[in-house]
N, C-alpha and C positions, 0 to 999 in steps of 0.2 A: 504494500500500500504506500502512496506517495504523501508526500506532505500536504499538496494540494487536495488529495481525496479526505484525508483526516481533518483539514479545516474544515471545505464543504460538511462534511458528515455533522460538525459538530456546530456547525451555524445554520445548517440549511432548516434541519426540524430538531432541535434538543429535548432529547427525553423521549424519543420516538420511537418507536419499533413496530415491524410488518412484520407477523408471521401465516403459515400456513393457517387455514382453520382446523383444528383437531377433527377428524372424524368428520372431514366432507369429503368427497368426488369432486376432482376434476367434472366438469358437465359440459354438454355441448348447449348453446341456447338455442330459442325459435329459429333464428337467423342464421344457425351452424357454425357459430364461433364457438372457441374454447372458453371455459369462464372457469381460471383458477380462484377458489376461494381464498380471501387474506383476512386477516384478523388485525385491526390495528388497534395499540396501546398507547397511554401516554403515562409514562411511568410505570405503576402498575395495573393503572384502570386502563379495561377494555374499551375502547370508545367507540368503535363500529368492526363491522363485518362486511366487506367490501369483495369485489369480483374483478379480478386483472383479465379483462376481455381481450382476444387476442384471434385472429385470418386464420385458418390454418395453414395459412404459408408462415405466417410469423412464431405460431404453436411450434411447427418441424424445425426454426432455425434454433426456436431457444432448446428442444429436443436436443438437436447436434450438437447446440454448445454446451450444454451439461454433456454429454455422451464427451466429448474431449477437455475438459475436468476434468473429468472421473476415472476415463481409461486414456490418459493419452497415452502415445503410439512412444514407443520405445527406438530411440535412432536407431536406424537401419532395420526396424522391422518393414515387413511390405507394406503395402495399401491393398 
């Protein structure tokens, strides 16, 4: 993390925090977008329950980009 992202983080919303919602689905809406459920905090109270709408084109890229996180490719293994 850079000096710049540690500012931002801590002037942008203080006291904040998104997390998953426990114990929901991902769901598809009317419209066939993805709607990951979030839970937002402000210290330790809950303050809403909100939905990261998202294409499913946009859904497959954030897919790939957790999939190389999580596994990335080891130098000089294949593709």
């Amino acid at each position: 993390m850079t000096t710049r992202h540690v500012e931002n983080a801590s002037t942008a919303l203080p006291n904040w925090r998104i997390q998953r919602t426990p114990d929901t689905d991902v769901r598809l809406t009317h419209a066939g977008r993805v709607a990951l459920p979030l839970s937002l905090f402000q210290d330790t109270d809950h303050r809403a329950d909100v939905s990261l709408v998202m294409t499913a084109e946009e859904a497959e890229s954030l897919h790939s980009e957790l999939g190389c996180l999580l596994y990335p490719q080891v130098e000089g293994e294949a593709s």
